[in-house]
N, CA and C atoms as an extended XYZ file, in Angstrom:
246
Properties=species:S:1:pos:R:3:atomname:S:1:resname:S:1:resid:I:1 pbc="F F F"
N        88.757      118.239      107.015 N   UNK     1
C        90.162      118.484      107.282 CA  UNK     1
C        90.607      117.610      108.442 C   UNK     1
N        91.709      117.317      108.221 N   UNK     2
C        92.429      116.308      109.567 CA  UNK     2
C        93.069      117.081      110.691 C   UNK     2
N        92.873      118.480      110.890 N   UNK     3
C        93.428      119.543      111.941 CA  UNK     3
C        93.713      118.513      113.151 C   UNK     3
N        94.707      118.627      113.583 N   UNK     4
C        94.835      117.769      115.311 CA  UNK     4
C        94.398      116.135      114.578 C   UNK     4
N        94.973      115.616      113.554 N   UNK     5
C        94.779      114.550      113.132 CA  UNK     5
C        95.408      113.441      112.511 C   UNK     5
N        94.707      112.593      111.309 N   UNK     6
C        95.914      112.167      110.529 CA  UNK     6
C        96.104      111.810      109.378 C   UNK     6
N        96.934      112.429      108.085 N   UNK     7
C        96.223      112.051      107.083 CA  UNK     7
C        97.202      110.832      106.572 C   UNK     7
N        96.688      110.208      105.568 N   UNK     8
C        96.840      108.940      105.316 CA  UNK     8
C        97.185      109.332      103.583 C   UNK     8
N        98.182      109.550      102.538 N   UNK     9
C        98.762      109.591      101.540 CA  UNK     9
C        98.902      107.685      101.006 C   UNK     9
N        97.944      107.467      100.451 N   UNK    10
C        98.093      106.102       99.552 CA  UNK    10
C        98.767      106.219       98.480 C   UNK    10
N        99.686      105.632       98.184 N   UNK    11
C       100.547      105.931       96.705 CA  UNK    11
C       101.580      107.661       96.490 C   UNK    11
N       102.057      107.688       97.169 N   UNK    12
C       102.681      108.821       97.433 CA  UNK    12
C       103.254      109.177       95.988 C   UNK    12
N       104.047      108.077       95.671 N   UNK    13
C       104.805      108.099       94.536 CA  UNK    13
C       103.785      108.577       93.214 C   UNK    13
N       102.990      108.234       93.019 N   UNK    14
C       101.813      108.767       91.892 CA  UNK    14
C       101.840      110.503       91.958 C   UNK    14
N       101.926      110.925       93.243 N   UNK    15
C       101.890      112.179       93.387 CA  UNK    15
C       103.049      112.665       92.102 C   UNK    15
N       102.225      113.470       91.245 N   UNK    16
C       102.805      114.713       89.852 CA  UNK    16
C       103.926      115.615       90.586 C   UNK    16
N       105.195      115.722       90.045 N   UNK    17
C       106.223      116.103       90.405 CA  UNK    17
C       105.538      117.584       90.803 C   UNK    17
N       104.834      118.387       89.650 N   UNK    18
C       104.408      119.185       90.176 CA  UNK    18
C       103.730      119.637       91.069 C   UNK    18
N       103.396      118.629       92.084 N   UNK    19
C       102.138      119.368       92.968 CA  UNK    19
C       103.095      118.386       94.655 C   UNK    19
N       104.174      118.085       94.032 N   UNK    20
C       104.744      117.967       95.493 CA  UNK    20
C       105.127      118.882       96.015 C   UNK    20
N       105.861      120.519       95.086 N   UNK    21
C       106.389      121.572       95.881 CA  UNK    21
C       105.337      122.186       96.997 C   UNK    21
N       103.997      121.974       96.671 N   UNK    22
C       102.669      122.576       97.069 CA  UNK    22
C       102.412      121.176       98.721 C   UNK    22
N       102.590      120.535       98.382 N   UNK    23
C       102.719      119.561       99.676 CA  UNK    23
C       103.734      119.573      100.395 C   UNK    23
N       104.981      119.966      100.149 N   UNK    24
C       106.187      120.312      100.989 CA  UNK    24
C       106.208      121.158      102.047 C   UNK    24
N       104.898      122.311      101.027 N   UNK    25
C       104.797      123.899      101.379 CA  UNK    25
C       103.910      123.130      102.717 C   UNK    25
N       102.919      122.820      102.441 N   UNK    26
C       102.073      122.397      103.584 CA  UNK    26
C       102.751      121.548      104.380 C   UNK    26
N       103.227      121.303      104.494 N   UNK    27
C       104.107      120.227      105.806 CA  UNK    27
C       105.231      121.304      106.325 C   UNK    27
N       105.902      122.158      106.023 N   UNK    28
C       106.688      122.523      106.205 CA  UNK    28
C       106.559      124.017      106.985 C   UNK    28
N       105.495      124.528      106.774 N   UNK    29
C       104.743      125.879      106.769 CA  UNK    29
C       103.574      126.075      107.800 C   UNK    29
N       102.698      124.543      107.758 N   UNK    30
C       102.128      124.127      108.631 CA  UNK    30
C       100.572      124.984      107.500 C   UNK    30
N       100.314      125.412      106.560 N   UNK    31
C        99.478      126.205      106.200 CA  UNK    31
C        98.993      126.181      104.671 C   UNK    31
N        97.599      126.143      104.378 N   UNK    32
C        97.582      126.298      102.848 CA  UNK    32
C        96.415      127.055      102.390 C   UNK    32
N        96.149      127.207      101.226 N   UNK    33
C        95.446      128.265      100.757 CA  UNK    33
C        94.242      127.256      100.198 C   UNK    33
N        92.972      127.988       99.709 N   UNK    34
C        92.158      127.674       98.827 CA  UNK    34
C        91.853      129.013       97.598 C   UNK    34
N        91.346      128.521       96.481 N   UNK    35
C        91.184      129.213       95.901 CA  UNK    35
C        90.305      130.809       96.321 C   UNK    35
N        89.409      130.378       96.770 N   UNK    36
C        88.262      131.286       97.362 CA  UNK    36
C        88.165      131.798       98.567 C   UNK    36
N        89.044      130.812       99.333 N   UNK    37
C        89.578      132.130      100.314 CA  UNK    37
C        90.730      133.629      100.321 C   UNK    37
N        90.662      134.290      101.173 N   UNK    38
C        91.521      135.263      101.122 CA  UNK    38
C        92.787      135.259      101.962 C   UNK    38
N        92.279      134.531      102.961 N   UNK    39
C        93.553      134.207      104.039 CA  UNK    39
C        94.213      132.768      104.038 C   UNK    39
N        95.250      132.546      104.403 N   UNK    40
C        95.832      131.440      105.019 CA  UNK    40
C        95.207      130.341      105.518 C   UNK    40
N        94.882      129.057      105.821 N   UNK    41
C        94.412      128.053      106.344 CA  UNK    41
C        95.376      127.214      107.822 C   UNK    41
N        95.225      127.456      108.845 N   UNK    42
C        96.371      127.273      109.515 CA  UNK    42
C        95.892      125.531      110.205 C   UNK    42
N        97.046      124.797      110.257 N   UNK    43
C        96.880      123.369      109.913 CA  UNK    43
C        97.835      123.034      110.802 C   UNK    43
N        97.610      121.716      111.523 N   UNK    44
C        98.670      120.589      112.260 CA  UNK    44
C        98.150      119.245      112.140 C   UNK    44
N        98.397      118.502      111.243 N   UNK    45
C        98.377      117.043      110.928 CA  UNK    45
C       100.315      115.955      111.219 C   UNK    45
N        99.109      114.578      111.341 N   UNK    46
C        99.997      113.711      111.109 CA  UNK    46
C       100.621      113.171      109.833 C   UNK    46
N       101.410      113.004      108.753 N   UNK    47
C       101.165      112.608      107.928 CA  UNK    47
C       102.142      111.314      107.370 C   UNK    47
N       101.019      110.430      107.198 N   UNK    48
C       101.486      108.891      107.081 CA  UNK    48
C       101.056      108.536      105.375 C   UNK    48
N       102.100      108.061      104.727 N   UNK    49
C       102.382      108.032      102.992 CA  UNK    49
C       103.034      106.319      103.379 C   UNK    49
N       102.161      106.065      102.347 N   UNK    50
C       102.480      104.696      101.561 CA  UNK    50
C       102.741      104.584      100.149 C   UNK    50
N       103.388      103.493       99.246 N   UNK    51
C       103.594      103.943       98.198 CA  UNK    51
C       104.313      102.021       98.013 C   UNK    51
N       103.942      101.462       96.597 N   UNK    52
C       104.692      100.360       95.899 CA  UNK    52
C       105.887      100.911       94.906 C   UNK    52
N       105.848      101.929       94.966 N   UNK    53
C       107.038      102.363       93.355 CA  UNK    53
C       108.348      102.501       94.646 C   UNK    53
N       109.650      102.186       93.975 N   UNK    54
C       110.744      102.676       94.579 CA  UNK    54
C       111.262      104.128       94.706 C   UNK    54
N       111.079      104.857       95.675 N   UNK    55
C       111.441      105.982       95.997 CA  UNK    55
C       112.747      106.370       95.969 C   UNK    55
N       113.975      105.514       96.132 N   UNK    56
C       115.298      105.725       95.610 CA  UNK    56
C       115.629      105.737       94.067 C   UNK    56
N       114.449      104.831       93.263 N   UNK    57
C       114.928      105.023       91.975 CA  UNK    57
C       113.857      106.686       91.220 C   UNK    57
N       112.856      106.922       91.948 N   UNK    58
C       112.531      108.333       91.423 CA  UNK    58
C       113.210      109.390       91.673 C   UNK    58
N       114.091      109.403       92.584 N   UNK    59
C       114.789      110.395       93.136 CA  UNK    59
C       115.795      110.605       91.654 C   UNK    59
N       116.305      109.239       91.499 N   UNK    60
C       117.460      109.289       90.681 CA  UNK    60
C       116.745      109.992       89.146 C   UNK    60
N       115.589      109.540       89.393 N   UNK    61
C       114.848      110.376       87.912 CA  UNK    61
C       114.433      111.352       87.680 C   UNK    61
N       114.708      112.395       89.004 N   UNK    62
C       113.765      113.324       89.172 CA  UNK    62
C       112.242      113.463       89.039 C   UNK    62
N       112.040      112.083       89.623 N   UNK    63
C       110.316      111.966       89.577 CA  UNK    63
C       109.585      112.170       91.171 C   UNK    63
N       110.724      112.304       92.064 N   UNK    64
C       110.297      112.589       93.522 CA  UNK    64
C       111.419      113.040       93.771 C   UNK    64
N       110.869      114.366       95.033 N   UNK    65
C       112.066      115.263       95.740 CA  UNK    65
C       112.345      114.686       96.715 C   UNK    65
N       113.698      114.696       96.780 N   UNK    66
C       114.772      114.214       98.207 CA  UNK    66
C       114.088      115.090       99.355 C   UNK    66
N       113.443      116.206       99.195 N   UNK    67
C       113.035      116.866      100.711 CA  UNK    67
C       111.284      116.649      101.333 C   UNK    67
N       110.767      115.527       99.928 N   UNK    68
C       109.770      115.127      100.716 CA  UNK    68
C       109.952      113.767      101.651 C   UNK    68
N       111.215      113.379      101.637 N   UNK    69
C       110.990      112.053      102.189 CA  UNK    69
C       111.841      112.196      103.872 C   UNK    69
N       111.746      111.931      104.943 N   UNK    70
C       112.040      112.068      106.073 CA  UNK    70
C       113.368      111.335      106.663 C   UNK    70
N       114.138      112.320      107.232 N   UNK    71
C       115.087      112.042      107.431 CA  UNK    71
C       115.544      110.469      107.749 C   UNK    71
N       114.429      110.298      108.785 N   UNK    72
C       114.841      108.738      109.159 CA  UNK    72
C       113.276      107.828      108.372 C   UNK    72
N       113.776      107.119      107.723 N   UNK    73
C       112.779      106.423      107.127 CA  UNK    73
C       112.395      105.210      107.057 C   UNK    73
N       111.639      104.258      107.230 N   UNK    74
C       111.495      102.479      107.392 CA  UNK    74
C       111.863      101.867      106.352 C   UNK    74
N       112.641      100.841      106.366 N   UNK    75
C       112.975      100.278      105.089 CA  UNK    75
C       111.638       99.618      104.369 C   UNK    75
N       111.859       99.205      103.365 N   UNK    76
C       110.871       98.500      102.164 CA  UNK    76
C       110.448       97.381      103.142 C   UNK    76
N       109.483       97.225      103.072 N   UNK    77
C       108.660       95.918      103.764 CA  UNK    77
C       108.877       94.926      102.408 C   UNK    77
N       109.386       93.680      102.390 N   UNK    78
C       109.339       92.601      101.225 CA  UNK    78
C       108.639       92.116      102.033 C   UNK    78
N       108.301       90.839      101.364 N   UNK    79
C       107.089       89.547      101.636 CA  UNK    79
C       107.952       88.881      101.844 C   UNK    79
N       107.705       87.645      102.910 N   UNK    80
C       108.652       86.669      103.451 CA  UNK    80
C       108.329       85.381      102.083 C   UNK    80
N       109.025       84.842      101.531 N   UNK    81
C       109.336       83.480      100.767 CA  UNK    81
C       108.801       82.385      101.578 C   UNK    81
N       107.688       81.864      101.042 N   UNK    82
C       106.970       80.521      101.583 CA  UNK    82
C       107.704       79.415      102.071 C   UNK    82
Protein backbone atom coordinates (compact mmCIF):
# COMPACT_ATOMS: atom_id res chain seq x y z
CA UNK A 1 0.00 0.00 0.00
CA UNK A 2 1.22 3.63 -0.68
CA UNK A 3 -0.25 4.97 2.95
CA UNK A 4 1.75 8.47 3.47
CA UNK A 5 2.76 7.96 -0.25
CA UNK A 6 2.32 7.92 -3.93
CA UNK A 7 0.50 6.18 -6.30
CA UNK A 8 1.25 6.41 -9.84
CA UNK A 9 -2.17 5.54 -12.27
CA UNK A 10 -0.54 4.73 -15.92
CA UNK A 11 -3.28 5.02 -18.48
CA UNK A 12 -6.01 6.37 -16.44
CA UNK A 13 -8.23 6.51 -19.35
CA UNK A 14 -8.24 2.49 -19.82
CA UNK A 15 -9.72 2.57 -16.41
CA UNK A 16 -13.65 0.59 -17.07
CA UNK A 17 -16.25 3.21 -16.55
CA UNK A 18 -17.29 0.90 -14.01
CA UNK A 19 -14.69 0.72 -11.52
CA UNK A 20 -14.05 4.56 -11.57
CA UNK A 21 -17.12 5.16 -9.11
CA UNK A 22 -15.01 2.72 -6.70
CA UNK A 23 -11.80 5.03 -7.22
CA UNK A 24 -13.65 8.29 -6.70
CA UNK A 25 -14.94 6.54 -3.50
CA UNK A 26 -11.29 6.09 -2.50
CA UNK A 27 -9.97 9.50 -3.15
CA UNK A 28 -12.75 11.16 -1.87
CA UNK A 29 -13.49 9.14 1.41
CA UNK A 30 -9.91 8.64 1.99
CA UNK A 31 -10.92 4.65 2.59
CA UNK A 32 -11.55 1.21 0.98
CA UNK A 33 -12.61 -2.15 1.59
CA UNK A 34 -11.28 -5.67 0.74
CA UNK A 35 -13.16 -8.51 0.22
CA UNK A 36 -12.06 -10.44 3.39
CA UNK A 37 -11.89 -7.91 5.57
CA UNK A 38 -14.63 -6.72 7.88
CA UNK A 39 -13.68 -3.19 8.48
CA UNK A 40 -12.74 -0.16 6.54
CA UNK A 41 -9.08 0.35 5.28
CA UNK A 42 -8.14 3.91 6.27
CA UNK A 43 -5.73 5.51 3.56
CA UNK A 44 -3.82 8.96 2.61
CA UNK A 45 -2.04 8.84 -0.75
CA UNK A 46 -0.75 11.03 -3.45
CA UNK A 47 -2.31 10.36 -6.58
CA UNK A 48 -0.54 11.04 -9.90
CA UNK A 49 -2.55 9.57 -13.37
CA UNK A 50 -1.18 9.65 -16.74
CA UNK A 51 -3.03 8.74 -19.72
CA UNK A 52 -2.52 9.15 -24.06
CA UNK A 53 -6.44 8.99 -24.83
CA UNK A 54 -8.19 12.49 -24.74
CA UNK A 55 -10.01 13.03 -21.60
CA UNK A 56 -12.28 15.85 -22.99
CA UNK A 57 -13.43 13.63 -25.74
CA UNK A 58 -14.43 10.62 -23.10
CA UNK A 59 -16.22 12.85 -21.07
CA UNK A 60 -18.29 13.77 -24.11
CA UNK A 61 -18.85 9.86 -24.45
CA UNK A 62 -19.48 9.02 -21.23
CA UNK A 63 -16.40 6.93 -21.10
CA UNK A 64 -14.82 9.05 -18.11
CA UNK A 65 -16.45 11.05 -15.19
CA UNK A 66 -16.12 14.84 -15.04
CA UNK A 67 -15.56 14.29 -11.08
CA UNK A 68 -12.54 12.20 -11.52
CA UNK A 69 -10.55 14.76 -13.11
CA UNK A 70 -9.23 17.83 -10.87
CA UNK A 71 -10.31 20.99 -10.77
CA UNK A 72 -7.18 22.63 -12.00
CA UNK A 73 -5.51 20.43 -14.47
CA UNK A 74 -2.10 20.57 -16.84
CA UNK A 75 -2.70 20.93 -20.28
CA UNK A 76 -1.79 18.04 -22.93
CA UNK A 77 1.95 17.91 -23.22
CA UNK A 78 2.41 17.78 -27.43
CA UNK A 79 5.89 17.04 -28.82
CA UNK A 80 7.73 20.03 -30.13
CA UNK A 81 8.04 19.79 -34.34
CA UNK A 82 11.72 19.17 -35.37
Amino acid sequence: MANHGSVFLDEIGDLPIEMQPKLLRVLEEKEFDKSWRTSLIKTDFRLLAATNHDLEDMLEENRFRKDLLPPQRHHPAHPSAP
